[in-house]
N, C-alpha and C positions, 0 to 999 in steps of 0.2 A: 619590454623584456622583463620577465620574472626572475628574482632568484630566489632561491628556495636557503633558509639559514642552514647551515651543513648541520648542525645537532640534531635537527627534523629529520634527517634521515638517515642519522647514524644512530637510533634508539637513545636511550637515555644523554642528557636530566632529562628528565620530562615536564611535560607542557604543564603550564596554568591555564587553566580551562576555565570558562564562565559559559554559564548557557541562560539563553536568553528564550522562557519559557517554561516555567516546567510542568506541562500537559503531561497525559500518557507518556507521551512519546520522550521529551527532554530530559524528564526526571529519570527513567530509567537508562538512557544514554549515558547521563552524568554517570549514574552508578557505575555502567559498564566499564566507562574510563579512570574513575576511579580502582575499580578494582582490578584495572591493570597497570596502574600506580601515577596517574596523572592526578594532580593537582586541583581539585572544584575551587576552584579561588573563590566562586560570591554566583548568584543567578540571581536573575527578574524572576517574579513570581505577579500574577493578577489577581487570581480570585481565590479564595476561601481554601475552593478544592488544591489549587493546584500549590499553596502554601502550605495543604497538608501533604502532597505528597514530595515536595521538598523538603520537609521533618522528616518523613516515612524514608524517602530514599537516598538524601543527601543530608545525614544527619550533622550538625554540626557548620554547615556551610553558610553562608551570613548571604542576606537576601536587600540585594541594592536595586538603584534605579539602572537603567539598561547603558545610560550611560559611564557608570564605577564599572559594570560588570566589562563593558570591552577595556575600557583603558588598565584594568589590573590582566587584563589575561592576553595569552600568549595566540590562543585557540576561541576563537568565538563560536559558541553552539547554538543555530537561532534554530528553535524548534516551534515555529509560529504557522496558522494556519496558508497555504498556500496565497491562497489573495490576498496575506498582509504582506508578505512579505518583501515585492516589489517597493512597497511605501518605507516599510520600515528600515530596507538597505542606505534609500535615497533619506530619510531622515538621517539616519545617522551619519551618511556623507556630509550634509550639511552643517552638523551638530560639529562636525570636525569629530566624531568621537571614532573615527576608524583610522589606524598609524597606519606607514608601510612597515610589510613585513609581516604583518598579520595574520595569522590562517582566520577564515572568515566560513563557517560549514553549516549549508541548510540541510533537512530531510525531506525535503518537497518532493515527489514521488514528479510532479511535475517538470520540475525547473532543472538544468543543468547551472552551469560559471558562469552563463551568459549575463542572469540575474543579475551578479556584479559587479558586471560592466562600469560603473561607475566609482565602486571601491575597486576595482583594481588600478583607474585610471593614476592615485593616489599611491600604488604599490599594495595593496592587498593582496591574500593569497588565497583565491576561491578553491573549495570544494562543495561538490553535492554527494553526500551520502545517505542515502533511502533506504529503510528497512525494510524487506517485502514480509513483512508483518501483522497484525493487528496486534494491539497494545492495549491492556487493560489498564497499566499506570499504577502497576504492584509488585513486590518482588518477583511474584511469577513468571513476567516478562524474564527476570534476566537469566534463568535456567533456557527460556528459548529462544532467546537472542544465539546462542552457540549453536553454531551451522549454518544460520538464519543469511539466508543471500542477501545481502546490499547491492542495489544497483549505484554504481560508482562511475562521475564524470568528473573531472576537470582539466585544467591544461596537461600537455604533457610530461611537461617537468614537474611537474604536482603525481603524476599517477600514482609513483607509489609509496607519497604520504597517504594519500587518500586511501590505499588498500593495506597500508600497515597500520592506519587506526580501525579499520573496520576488522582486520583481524585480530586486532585486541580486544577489541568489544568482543570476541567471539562469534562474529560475521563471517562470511563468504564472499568479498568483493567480486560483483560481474559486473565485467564493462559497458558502459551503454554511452554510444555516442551523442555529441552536442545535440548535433539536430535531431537525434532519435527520441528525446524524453518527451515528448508529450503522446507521442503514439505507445511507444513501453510503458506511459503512465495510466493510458487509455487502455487499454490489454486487461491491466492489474486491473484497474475498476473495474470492467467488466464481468471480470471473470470470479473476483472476490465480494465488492459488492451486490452485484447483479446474482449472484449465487445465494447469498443470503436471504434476499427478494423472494426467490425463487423455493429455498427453505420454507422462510416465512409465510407462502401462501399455500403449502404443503400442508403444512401442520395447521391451519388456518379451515381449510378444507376439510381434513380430516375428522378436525373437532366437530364440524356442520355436518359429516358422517357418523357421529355417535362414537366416535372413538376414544378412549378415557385417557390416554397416554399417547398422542400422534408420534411425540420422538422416540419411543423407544420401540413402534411398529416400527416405522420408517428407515432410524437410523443404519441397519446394517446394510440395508438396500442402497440409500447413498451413498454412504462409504467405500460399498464394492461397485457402485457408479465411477463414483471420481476416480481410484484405484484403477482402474479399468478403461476408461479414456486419457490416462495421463499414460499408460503403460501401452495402449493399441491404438487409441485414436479412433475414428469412424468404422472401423470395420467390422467392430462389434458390437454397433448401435443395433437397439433393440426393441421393442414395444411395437403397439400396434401402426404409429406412424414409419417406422420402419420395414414393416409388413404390408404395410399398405390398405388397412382394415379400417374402410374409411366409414364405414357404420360405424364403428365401435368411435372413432374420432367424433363422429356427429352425435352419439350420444354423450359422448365426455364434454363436449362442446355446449350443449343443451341444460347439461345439469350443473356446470359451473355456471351457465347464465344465471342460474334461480339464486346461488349462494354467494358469488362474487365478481362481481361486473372485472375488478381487476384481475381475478384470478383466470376470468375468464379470456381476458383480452391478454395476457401474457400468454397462455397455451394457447390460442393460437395463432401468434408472431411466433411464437420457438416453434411450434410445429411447422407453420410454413418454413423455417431456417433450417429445421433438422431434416424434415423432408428435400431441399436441396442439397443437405449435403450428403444424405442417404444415398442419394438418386447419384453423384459424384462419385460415392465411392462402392455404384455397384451393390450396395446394399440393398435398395429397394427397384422393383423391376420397371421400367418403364412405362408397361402395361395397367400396372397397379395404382400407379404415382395418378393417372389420371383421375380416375373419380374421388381420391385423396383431394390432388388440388383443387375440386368442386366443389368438395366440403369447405374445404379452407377459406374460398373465396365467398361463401357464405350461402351456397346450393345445399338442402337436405336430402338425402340420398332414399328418403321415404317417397 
């Protein structure tokens, strides 16, 4: 049985806050809490960098071992890379350094409360709160942190502490259920990481085409890409794999062989993908799609 301390969810005093990390991602959380008037009691800091961006962001806040940082604060912020974090919950069970009553909050894009199965056996009070973000670890972050959807799990007598700190950071709390976060978390990478990949071997190309500037050809074309599949979806896929122009495919195919073996072998797995889902939504004709898939499966159409 959870209880939730009635002050946690009646706003003020506010919380003593310690966050345990301060990477991109921790240091500018701090700030964000801060500057909705909680408390930076003390943070862990590791390396070089992230002790400067603890100066930089949490100026004035006194930098302990992980274990001063949970026992002074009210709110534990572990902003630690997703595979430590498993370890470092059960360390510090052990440590005895986790009380009840505790709030206890990862941003593992991964993990829901489950993680803490352990601190809560003790009375802990899990949340997972995930920025759908990228973080440079500068002020900058915290002007976009405002609007910035968090995806938000924990128990349910928790929910809406966990969506009334993420609206003071200036988030958007969306719910995503226990079992659902590793697939929600699979999604986000795909589509943020795998996108950048796909940037990167654009502009990669481009330059191996004599191009002096690939991002500033390119960019407007992107941009009204994403724009454009996030507002219609497949209906308005376009180019020649969508057309069906499986010449034009076999030469694009041919001439990335010479420049980039993986530029090469990423177009075409997206083409075989985009071609199925063309062919789905009707977009590309059935007739067409054949000698397409011939090319794809590694037939030249000479």
């Amino acid at each position: 049985m959870i209880e939730v301390p009635g002050a946690a969810l009646g706003g003020p005093p506010r919380l003593r806050v310690g966050i345990v990390g301060t990477g991109r991602v921790g240091a500018v959380l701090g700030a964000a809490l801060a500057r909705a008037g909680h408390n930076i009691v003390s943070a862990y800091a590791v390396s070089d960098l992230s002790r400067l961006r603890a100066d930089a962001l949490l100026a004035g806040v006194r930098l302990a071992a992980v274990e001063e940082v949970l026992a002074e604060s009210d709110l534990a912020l572990l902003t630690v890379p997703d595979d430590a974090l498993p370890d470092l919950i059960s360390g510090l069970v052990d440590a005895g350094a986790i009380r009840p009553g505790q709030f206890l909050a990862h941003t593992s894009g991964r993990y829901g409360y489950g993680v803490f199965d352990d601190a809560m056996r003790i009375g802990a009070l899990p949340l997972a709160l995930h920025p759908v973000m990228t973080f440079t670890g500068t002020s900058i972050d915290l002007a976009r942190l405002d609007g910035t959807p968090f995806g938000v799990t924990s128990p349910d007598v928790l929910r809406p502490v966990a969506e009334a700190l993420v609206v003071e950071m200036g988030g958007e709390p969306v719910w995503i259920e226990e079992g659902s976060r590793t697939l929600y978390h699979a999604a986000l990478a795909h589509g943020s990481n795998h996108l950048m990949t796909l940037v990167g071997q654009t502009l990669e190309v481009l330059a191996a085409a004599g191009v002096d500037d690939p991002a500033r050809l390119v960019a407007p074309l992107l941009s009204a890409s994403l724009d454009n599949s996030l507002r219609y979806g497949d209906q308005i896929l376009t180019g020649p794999v969508a057309r069906g122009d499986a010449q034009t495919v076999a030469a694009h195919i041919r001439a990335l062989a010479d420049v980039s073996t993986q530029a090469h072998n990423t177009y075409v797995a997206l083409a075989r993908a985009t071609a199925d889902r063309a062919l789905a939504a009707g977009v590309l004709r059935p007739e067409a799609a054949e000698s397409l898939l011939e090319v794809l499966s590694g037939k030249d159409p000479r």
